[in-house]
matplotlib code that plots the C-alpha trace (Angstrom):
import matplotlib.pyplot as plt

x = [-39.0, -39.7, -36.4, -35.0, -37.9, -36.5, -32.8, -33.4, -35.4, -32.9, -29.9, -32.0, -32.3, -28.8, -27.8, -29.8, -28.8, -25.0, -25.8, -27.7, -24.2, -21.8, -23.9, -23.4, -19.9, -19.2, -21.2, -19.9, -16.3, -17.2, -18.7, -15.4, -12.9, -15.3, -14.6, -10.9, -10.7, -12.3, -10.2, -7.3, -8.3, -8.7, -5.5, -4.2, -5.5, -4.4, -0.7, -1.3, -2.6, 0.4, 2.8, 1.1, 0.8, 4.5, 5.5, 3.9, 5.7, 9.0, 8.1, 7.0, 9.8, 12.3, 10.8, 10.5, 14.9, 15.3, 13.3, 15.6, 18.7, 18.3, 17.4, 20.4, 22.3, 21.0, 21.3, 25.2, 25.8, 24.3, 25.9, 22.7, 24.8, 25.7, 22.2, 21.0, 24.0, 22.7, 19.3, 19.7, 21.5, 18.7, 16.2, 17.7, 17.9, 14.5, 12.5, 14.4, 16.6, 15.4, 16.3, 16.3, 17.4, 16.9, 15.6, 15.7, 12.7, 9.2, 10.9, 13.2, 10.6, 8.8, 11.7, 10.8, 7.1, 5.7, 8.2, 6.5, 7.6, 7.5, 8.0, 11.3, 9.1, 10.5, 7.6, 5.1, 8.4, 9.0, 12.9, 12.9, 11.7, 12.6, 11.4, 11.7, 11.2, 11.8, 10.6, 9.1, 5.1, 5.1, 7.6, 5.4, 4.5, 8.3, 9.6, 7.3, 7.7, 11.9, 11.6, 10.0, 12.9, 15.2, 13.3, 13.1, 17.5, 17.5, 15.1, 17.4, 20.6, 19.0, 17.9, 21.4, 23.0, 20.7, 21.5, 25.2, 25.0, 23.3, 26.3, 28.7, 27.1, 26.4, 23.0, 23.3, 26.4, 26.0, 29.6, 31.7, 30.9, 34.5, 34.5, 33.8, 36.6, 38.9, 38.6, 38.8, 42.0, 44.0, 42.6, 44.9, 47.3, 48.3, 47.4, 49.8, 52.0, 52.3, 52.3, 54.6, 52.2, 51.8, 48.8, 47.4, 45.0, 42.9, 41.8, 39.1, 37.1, 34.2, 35.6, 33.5, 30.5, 30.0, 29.1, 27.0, 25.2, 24.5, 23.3, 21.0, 20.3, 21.1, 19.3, 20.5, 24.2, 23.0, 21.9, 25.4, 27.4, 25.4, 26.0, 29.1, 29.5, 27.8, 30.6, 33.6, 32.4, 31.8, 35.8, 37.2, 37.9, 35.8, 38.7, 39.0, 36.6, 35.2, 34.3, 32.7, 35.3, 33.7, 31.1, 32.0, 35.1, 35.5, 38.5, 39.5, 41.9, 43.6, 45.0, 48.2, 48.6, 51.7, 52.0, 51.8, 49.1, 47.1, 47.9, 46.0, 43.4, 42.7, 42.8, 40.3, 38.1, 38.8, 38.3, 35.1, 33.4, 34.5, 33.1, 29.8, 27.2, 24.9, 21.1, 19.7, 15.9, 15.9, 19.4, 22.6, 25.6, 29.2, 31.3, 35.0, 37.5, 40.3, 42.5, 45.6, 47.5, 49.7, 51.2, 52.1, 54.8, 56.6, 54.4, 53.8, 52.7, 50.1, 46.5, 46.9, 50.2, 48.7, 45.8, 47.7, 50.3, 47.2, 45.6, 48.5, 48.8, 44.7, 45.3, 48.5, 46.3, 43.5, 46.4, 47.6, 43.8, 41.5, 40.2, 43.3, 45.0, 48.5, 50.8, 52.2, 55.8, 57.7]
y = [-143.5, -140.4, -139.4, -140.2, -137.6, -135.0, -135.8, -134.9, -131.9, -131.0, -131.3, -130.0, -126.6, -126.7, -126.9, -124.0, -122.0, -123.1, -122.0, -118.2, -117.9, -118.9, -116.3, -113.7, -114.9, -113.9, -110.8, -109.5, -110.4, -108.7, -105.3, -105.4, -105.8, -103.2, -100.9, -101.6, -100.9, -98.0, -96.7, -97.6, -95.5, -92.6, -93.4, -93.0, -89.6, -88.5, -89.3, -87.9, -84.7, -84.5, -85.1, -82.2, -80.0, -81.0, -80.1, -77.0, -75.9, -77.0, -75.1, -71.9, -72.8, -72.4, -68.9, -67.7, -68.7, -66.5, -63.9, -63.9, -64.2, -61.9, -59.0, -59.9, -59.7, -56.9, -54.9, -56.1, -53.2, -49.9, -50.3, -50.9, -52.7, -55.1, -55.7, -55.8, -59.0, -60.2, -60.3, -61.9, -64.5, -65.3, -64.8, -67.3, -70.0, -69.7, -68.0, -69.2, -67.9, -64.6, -61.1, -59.0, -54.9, -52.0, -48.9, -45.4, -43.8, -44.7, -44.0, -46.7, -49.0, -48.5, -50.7, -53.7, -55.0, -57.7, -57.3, -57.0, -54.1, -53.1, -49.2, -48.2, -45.2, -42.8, -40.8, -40.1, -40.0, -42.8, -43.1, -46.5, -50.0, -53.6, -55.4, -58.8, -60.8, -64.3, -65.9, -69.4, -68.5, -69.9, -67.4, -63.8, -63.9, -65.0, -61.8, -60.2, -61.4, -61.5, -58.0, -56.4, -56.9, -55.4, -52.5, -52.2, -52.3, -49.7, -47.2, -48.2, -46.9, -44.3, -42.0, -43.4, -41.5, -38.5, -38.2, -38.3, -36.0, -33.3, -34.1, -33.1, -30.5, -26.7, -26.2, -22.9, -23.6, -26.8, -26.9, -29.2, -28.2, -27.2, -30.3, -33.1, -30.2, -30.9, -34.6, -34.7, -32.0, -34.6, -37.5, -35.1, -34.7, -38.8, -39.6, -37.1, -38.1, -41.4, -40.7, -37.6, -35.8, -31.9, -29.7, -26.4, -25.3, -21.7, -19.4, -17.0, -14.5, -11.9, -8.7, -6.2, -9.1, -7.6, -4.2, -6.0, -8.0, -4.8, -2.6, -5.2, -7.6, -11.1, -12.5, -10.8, -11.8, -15.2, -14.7, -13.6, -16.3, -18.7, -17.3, -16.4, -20.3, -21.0, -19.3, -20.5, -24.3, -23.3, -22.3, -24.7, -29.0, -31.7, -33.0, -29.4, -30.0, -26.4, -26.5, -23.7, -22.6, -19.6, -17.0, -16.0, -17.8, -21.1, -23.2, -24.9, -27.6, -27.9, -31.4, -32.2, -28.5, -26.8, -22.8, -21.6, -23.2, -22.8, -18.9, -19.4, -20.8, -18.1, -15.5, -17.5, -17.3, -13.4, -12.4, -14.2, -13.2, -9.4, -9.8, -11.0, -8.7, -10.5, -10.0, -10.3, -9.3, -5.8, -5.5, -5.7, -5.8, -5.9, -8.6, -8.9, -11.8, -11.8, -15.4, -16.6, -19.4, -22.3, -25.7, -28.9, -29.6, -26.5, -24.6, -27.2, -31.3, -30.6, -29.2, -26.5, -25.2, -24.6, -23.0, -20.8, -19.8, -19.4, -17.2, -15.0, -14.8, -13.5, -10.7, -9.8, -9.7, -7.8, -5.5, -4.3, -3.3, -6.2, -8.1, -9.9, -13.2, -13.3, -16.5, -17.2, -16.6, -18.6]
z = [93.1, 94.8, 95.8, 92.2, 90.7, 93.1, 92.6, 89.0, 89.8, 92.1, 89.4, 86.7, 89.0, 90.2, 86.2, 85.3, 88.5, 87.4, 84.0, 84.9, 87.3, 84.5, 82.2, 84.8, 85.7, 82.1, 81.6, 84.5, 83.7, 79.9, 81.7, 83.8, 80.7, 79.0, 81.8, 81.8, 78.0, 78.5, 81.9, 79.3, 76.7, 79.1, 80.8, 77.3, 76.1, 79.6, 78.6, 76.0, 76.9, 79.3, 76.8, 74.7, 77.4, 78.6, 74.9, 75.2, 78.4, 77.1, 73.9, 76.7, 78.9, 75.5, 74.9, 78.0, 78.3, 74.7, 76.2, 79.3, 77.6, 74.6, 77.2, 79.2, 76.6, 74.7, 78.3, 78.0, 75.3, 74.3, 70.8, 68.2, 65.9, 68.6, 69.6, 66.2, 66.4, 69.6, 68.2, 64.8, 66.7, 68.5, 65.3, 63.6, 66.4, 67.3, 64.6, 61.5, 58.9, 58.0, 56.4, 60.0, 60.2, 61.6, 58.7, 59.5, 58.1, 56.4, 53.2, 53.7, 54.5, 51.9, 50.0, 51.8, 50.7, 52.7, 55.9, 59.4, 60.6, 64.6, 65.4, 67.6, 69.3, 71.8, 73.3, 70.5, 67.7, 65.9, 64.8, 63.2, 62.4, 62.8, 60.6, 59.5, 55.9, 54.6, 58.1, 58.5, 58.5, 62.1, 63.2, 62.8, 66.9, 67.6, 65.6, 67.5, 71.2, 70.7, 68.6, 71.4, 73.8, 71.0, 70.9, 74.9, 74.6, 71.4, 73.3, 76.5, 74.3, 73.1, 76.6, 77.4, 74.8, 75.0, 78.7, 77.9, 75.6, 77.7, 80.1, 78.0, 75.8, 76.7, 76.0, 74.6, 72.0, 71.8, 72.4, 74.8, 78.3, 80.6, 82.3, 79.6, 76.7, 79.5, 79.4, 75.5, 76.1, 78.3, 75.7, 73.0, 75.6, 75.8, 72.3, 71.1, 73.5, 72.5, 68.6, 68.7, 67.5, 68.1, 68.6, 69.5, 71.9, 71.5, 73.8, 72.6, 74.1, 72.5, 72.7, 75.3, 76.1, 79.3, 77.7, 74.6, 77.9, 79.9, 76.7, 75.3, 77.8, 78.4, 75.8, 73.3, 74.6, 74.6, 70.8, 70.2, 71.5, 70.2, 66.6, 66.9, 67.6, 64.3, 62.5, 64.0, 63.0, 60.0, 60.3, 61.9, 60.9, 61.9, 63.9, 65.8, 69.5, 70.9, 74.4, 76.3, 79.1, 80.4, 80.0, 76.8, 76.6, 74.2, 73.9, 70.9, 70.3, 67.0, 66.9, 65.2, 64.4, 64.5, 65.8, 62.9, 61.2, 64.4, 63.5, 60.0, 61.4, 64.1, 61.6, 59.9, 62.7, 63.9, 60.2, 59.8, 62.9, 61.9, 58.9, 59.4, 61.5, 63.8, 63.3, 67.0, 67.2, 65.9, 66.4, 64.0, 65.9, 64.3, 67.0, 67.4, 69.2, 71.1, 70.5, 72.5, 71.7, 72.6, 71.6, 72.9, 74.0, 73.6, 75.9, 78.4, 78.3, 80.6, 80.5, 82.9, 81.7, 78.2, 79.2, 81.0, 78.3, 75.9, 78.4, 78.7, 74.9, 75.2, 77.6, 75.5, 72.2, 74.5, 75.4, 72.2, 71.4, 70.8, 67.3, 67.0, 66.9, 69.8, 69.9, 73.1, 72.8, 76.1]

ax = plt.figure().add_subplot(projection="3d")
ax.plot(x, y, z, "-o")
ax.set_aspect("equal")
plt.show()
């Protein structure tokens, strides 16, 4: 009897111990899924915080390419209508269709209300704008970011330019200097050459400079070539190039012009320098010219022959008394 009362006993505590391990079996097993849903769930938002981020840096990545190639290619010219190209290209692929120039002046920009505008400055000027209308909202900060590397190429051109043309222009006359007039001269030479064209090529020199310089100075010599440059372009056709040869010597080239046109036109310019005193400080001085001439081909197919027939024809015309205009005669 006794051993059935603890048999029970026994299987009444083994059911409840079966039953409190079973209810922890199961908690347990609930607090692990919990966990798991929850390790998920993180899992998850890191995915998808790496797909945002990885967005992002494709989205970077994409920029950071246009940057790269619009500067290389913008540095692949110094023309600014072929970066303005170059840059509308890349405008429209990655900023949007858009309304994208380059203006001139404030007053220009004035005529386009509600464009951003970014400022093409060299030192403290500013010379133009970009500026941008008709862009997707989202594309402001792109205008900006791919603008900037058009403006770095446009002020690149620009000191490019500048520099060239202080290589080729005299400072004082703002004529051709004797190296770059000769360049353009054998330029004339083979273009005329290959069209048949003909052309003449001017010698002229200010009558008694060196006395004007040691009377009055340098500066005042300087005043009088430079003004005495003034007239002749106001003589001369836009197609005529003047270069500074010597001193006080410029060189002209008349292109497709005949001998005796060429003759006209030096009297044009020996009678208007005659005529016109120059006002230098306190001083009004009456200046003269001496101008030999020559032609291609009949004095010569080359540079040096024809600056040496129109050189002649200068000291012939400085021979026979000075202020006047001597063809070279072969």
């Amino acid at each position: 009897m006794f051993s059935i009362i603890v048999f029970s006993i026994l299987t009444v505590l083994i059911a409840a111990l079966s039953d409190r391990l079973l209810r922890l079996f199961w908690l347990e097993r609930g607090k692990k899924l919990e966990w798991l849903n929850y390790e998920s769930k993180k899992k998850s938002e890191r995915l998808a915080l790496i797909k945002r981020d990885n967005a992002a840096s494709k989205s970077d990545l994409e920029q950071i390419t246009a940057l790269y190639d619009i500067t290389k290619d913008i540095c692949g010219t110094l023309s600014a209508e072929e970066m303005l190209a170059v840059f509308k290209d890349y405008a429209s692929r990655f900023i949007g269709p858009g309304d994208y120039r380059l203006v001139h002046s404030r007053e220009e920009l004035e005529s386009f209300p509600g464009y951003i505008a970014l400022p093409l400055s060299i030192k403290r000027d500013v010379i133009g704008f970009l500026i941008g209308g008709g862009m997707p909202p989202s594309g402001a900060d792109k205008f900006q970011i791919l603008g900037g590397q058009l403006l770095v190429g446009l002020k690149r051109s620009y000191l490019y330019n500048k520099v060239q043309e202080m290589a080729i222009t005299d400072s004082l006359t703002q004529t051709y200097t004797r190296r770059y007039f000769l360049e353009r001269l054998d330029e004339e030479i083979d273009r005329s050459a290959k069209h048949k064209y003909e052309f003449s090529f001017l010698m002229l020199d200010i009558d008694h400079f060196k006395d004007i310089n040691d009377r009055y100075g340098h500066l005042v010599g300087d005043a009088i070539l430079k003004e005495a440059v003034t007239i002749i372009k106001d003589s001369v056709r836009q197609v005529d190039f003047i270069g500074r040869y010597g001193g006080e010597e410029l060189a002209i080239v008349l292109p497709e012009t005949g001998k005796s046109y060429a003759r006209v036109a030096a009297e044009r310019i020996r009678h208007s320098l005659s005529q016109k005193p120059v006002n230098i400080y306190d001083e009004s001085l009456q200046i003269t010219v001496s101008i030999g001439i020559s032609a291609y081909p009949q004095d010569g197919i080359r540079s040096k022959e024809l600056i040496e027939k129109a050189d002649r024809a200068l000291y012939s015309a400085k021979e026979r008394g000075r202020n006047r205009v001597c063809v070279f005669e072969g």
